[in-house]
N, CA, C and O of each residue as an XYZ file, in Angstrom:
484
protein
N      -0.728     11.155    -16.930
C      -1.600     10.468    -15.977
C      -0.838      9.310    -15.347
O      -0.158      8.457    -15.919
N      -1.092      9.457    -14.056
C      -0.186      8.059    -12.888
C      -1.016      6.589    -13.213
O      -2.216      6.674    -13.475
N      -0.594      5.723    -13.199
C      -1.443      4.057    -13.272
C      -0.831      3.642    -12.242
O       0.383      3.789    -12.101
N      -1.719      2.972    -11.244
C      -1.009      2.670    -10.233
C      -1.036      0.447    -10.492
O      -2.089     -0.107    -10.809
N      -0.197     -0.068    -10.349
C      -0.459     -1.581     -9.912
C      -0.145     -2.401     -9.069
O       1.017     -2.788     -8.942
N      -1.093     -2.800     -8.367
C      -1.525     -3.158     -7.394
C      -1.519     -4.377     -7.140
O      -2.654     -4.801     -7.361
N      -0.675     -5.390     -6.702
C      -0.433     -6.684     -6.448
C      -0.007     -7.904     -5.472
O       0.849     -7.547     -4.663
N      -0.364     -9.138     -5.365
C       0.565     -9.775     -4.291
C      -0.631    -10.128     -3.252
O      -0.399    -10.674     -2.174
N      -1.938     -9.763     -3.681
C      -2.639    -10.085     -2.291
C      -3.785    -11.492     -2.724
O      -4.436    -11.657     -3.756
N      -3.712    -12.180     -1.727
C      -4.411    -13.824     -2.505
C      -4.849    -14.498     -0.867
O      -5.164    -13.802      0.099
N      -4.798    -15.444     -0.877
C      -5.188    -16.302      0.444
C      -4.403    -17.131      0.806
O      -3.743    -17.898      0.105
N      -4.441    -16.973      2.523
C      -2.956    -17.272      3.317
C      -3.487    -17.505      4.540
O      -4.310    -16.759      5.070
N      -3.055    -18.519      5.023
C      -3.597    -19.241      6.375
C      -2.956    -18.073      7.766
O      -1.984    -17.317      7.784
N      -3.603    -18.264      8.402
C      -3.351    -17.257      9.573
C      -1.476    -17.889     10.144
O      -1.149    -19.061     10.330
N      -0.891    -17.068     10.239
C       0.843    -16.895     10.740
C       1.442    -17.095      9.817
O       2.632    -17.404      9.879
N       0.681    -16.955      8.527
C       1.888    -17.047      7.134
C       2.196    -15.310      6.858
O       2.018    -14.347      7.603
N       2.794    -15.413      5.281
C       3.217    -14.294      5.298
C       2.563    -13.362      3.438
O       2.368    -14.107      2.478
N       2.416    -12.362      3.337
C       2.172    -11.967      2.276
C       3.040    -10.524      1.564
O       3.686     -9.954      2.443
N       3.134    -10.032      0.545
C       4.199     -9.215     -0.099
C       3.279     -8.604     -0.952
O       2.903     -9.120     -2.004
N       2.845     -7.349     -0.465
C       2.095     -6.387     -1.626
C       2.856     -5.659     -2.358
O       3.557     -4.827     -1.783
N       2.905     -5.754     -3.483
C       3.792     -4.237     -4.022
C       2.761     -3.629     -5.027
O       1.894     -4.236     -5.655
N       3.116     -1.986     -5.040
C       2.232     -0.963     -5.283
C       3.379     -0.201     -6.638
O       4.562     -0.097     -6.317
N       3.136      0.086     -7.479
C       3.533      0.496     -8.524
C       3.179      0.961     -9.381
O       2.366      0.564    -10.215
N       4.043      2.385     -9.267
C       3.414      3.746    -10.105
C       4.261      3.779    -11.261
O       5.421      3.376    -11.357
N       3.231      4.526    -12.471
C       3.608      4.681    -13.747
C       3.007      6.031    -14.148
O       1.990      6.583    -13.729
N       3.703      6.335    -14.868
C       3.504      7.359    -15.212
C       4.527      8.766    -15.597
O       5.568      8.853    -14.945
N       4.125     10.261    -17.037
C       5.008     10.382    -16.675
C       4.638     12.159    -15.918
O       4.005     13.133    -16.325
N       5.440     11.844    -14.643
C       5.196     12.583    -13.856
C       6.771     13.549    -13.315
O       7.844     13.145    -13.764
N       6.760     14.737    -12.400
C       7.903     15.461    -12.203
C       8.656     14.476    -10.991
O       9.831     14.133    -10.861
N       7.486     14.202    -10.211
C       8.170     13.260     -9.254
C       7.285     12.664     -8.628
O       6.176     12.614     -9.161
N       7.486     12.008     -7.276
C       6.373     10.965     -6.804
C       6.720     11.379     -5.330
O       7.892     11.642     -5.057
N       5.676     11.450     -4.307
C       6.209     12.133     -3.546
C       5.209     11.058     -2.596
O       5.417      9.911     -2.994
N       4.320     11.079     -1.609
C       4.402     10.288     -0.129
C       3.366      8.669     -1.068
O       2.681      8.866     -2.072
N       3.452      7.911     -0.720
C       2.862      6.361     -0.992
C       2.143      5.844      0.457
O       2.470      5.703      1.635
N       1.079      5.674     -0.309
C       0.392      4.894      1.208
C      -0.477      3.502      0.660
O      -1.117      3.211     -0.351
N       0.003      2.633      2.318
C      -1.176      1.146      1.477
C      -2.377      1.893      2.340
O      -2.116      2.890      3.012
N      -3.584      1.392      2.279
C      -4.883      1.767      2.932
C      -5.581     -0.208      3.128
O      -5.394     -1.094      2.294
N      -6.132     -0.314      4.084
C      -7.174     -1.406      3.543
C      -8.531     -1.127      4.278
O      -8.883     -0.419      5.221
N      -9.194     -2.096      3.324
C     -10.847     -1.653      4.066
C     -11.191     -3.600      4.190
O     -10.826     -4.538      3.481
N     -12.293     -3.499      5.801
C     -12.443     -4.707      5.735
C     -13.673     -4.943      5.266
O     -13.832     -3.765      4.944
N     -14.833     -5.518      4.899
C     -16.274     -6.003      5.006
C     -16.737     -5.060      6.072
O     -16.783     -5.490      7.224
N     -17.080     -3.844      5.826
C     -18.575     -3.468      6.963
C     -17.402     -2.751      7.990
O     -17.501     -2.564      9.202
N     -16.449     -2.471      7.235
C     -15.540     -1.201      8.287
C     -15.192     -0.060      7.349
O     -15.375     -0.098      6.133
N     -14.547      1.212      8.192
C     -14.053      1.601      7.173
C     -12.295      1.508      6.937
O     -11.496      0.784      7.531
N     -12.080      2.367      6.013
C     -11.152      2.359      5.807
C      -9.907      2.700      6.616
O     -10.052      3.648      7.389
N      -8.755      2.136      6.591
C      -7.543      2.075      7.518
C      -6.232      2.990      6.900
O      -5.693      2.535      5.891
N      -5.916      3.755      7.246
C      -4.497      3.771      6.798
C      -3.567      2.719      7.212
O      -3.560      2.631      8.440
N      -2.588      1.687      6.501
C      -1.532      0.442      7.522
C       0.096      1.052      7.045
O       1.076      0.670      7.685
N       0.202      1.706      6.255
C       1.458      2.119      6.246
C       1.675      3.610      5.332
O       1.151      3.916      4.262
N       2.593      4.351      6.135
C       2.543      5.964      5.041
C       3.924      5.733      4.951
O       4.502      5.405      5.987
N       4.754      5.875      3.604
C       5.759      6.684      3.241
C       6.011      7.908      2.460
O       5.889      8.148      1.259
N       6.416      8.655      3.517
C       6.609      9.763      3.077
C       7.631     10.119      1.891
O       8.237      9.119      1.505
N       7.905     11.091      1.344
C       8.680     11.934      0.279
C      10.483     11.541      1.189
O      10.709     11.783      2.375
N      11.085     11.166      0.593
C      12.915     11.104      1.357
C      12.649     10.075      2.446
O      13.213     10.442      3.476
N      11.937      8.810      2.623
C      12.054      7.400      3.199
C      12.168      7.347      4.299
O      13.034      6.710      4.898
N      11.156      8.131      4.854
C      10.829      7.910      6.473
C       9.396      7.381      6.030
O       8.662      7.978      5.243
N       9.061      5.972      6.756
C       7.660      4.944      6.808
C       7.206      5.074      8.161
O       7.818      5.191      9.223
N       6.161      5.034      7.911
C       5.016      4.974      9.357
C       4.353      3.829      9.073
O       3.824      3.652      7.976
N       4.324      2.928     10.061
C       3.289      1.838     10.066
C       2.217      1.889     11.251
O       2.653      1.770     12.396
N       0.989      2.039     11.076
C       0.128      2.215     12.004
C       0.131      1.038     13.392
O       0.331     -0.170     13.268
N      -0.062      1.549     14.304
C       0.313      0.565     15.482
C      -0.520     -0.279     15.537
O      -0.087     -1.224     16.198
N      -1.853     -0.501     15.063
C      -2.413     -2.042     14.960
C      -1.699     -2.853     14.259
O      -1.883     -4.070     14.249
N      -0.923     -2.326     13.685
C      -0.169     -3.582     12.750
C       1.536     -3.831     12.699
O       2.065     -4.833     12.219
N       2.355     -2.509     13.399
C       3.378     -2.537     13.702
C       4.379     -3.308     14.141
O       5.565     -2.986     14.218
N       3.892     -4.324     14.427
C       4.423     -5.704     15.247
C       4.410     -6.832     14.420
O       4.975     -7.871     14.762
N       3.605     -6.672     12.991
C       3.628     -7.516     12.085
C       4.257     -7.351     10.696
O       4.828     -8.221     10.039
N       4.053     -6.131     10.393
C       4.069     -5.559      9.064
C       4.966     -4.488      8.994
O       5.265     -3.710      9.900
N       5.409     -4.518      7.722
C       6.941     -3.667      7.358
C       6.915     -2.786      6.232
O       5.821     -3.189      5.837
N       7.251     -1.832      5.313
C       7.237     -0.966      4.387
C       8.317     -0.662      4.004
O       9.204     -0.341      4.794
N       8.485     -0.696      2.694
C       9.987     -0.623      2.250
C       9.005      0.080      0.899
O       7.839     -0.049      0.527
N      10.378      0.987      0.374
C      10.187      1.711     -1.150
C      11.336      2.077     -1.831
O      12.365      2.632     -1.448
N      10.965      1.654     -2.938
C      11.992      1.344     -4.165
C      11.692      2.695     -4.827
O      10.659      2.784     -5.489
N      12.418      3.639     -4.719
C      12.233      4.794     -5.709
C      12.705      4.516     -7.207
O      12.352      5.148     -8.203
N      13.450      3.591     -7.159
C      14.009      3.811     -8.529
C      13.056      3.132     -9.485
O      13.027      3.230    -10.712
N      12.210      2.357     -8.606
C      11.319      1.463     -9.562
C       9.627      1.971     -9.268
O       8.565      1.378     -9.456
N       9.895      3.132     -8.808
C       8.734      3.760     -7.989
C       7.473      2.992     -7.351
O       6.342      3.341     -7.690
N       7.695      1.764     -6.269
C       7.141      0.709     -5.707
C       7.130      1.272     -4.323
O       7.942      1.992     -3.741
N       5.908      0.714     -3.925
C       5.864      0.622     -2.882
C       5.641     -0.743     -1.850
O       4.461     -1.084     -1.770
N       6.352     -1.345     -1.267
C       6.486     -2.841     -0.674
C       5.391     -2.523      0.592
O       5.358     -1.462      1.216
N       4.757     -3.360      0.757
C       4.008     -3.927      2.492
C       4.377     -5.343      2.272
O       4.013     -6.112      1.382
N       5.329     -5.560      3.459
C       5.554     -7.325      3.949
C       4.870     -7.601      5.402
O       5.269     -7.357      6.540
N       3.580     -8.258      4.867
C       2.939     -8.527      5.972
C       2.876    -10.287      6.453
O       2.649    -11.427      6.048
N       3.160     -9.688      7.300
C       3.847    -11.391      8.428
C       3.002    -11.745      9.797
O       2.444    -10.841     10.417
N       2.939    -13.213     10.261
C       2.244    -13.474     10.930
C       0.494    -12.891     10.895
O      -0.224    -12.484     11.807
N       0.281    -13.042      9.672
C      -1.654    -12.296      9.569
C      -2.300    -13.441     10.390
O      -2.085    -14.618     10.678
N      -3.366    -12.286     10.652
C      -4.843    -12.840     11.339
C      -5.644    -13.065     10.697
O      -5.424    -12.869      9.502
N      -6.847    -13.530     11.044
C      -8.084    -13.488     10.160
C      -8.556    -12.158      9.870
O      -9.418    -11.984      9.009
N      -7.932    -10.976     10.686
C      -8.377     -9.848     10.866
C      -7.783     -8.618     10.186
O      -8.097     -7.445     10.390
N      -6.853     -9.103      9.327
C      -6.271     -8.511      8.199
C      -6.892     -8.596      7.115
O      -6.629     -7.774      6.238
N      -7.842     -9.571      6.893
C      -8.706     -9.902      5.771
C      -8.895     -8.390      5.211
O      -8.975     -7.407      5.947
N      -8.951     -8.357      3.855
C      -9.997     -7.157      3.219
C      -9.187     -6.637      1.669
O      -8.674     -7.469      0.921
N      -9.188     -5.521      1.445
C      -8.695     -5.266     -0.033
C      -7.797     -4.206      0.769
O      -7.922     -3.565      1.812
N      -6.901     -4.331     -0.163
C      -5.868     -3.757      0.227
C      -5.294     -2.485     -0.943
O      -4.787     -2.824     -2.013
N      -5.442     -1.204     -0.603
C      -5.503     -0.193     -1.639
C      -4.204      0.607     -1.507
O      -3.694      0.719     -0.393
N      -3.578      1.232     -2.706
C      -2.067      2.005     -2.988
C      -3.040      3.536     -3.493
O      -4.096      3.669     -4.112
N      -2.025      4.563     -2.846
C      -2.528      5.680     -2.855
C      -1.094      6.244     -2.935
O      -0.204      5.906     -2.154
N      -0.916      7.255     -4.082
C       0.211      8.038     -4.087
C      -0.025      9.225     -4.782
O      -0.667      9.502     -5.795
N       0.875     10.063     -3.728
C       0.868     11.902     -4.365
C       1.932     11.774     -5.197
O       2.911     11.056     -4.993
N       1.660     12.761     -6.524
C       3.001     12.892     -6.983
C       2.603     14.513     -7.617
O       1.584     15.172     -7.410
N       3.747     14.838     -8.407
C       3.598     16.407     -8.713
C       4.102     16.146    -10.290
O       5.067     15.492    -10.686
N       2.871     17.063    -11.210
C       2.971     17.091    -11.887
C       3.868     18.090    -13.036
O       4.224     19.146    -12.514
N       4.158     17.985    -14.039
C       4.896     19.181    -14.544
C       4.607     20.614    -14.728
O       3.807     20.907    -15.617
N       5.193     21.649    -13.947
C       4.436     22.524    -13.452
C       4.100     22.870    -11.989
O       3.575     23.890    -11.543
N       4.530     21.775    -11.360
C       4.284     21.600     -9.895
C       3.038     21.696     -9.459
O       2.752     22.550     -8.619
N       2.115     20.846     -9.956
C       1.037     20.416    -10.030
C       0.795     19.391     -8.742
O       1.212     18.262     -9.000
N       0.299     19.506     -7.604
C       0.244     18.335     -6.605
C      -0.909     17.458     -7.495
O      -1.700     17.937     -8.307
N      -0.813     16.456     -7.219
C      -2.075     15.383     -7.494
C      -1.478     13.970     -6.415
O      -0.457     13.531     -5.885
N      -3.216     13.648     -6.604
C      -3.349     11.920     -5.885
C      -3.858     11.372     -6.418
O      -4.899     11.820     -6.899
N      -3.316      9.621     -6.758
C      -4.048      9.353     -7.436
C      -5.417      8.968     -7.006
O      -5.660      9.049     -5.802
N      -6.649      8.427     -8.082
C      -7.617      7.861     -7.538
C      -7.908      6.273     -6.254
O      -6.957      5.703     -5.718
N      -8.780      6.032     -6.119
C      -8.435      4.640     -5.312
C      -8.505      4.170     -6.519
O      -9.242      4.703     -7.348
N      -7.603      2.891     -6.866
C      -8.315      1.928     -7.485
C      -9.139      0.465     -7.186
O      -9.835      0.169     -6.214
N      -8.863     -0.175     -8.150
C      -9.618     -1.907     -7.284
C      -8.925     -2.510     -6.119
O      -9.546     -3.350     -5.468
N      -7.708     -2.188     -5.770
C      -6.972     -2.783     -5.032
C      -6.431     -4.243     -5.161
O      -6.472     -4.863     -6.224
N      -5.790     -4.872     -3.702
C      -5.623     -6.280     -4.151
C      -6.567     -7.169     -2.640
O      -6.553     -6.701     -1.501
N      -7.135     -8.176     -2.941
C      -7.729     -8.966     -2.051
C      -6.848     -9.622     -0.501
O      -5.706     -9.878     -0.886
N      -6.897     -9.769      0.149
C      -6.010    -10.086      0.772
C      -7.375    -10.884      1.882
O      -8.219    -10.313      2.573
N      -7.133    -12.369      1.677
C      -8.124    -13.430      2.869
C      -7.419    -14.094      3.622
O      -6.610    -14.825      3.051
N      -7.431    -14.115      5.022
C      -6.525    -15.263      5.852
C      -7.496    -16.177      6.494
O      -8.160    -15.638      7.380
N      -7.733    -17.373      6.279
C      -8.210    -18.273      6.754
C      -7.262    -18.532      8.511
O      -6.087    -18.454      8.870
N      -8.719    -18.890      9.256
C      -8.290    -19.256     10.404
C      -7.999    -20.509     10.558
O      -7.581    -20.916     11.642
């Protein structure tokens, strides 16, 4: 079974900067695409960054101009460096990763609690 942990998100005045990292455990055959997701108050949910399987990242274009994605395979992490936030980044911020199990088993994990992420204006 994968444990994912989920960290780095707290409260940050609007044009500062924040560092989520997402980190899988588990023992698994391999780990294959990582995504952050966030949801705000009374929206739904966003995809803000996909990395895929062999380190090609997509960052969704509402946020492309701010925010960056980097992944550490060896430590099986997934980084969001989010820079210059709005008030409008506010919300929880969730790690979602496929990996394959032994057997070649696809799985995802569940959502979990995520991490908070508030920017004061």
């Amino acid at each position: 079974q994968v444990q994912l942990a989920e960290s780095g998100g707290g409260l940050v005045q609007a044009g500062g900067s924040l560092r989520l990292s997402c980190t899988a455990s588990g023992s698994v055959a391999r780990f294959n695409g990582m995504t952050w997701w966030r949801q705000a108050p009374g929206k739904q949910r966003e995809l803000v960054a996909n990395s895929h399987a062999g380190g090609h990242i997509v960052i969704a274009d509402s946020v492309k101009d701010r925010f960056t994605a980097s992944r550490d395979d060896a430590k099986n992490t997934l980084y969001l460096q989010m820079d210059r936030v709005v008030p409008e980044d506010s919300g929880v911020y969730y790690c979602v990763i496929d990996y394959v199990e032994t057997g070649n088993i696809l799985r995802t994990t569940p959502w979990g609690q995520g991490t908070q992420v508030t920017v004061s204006a």
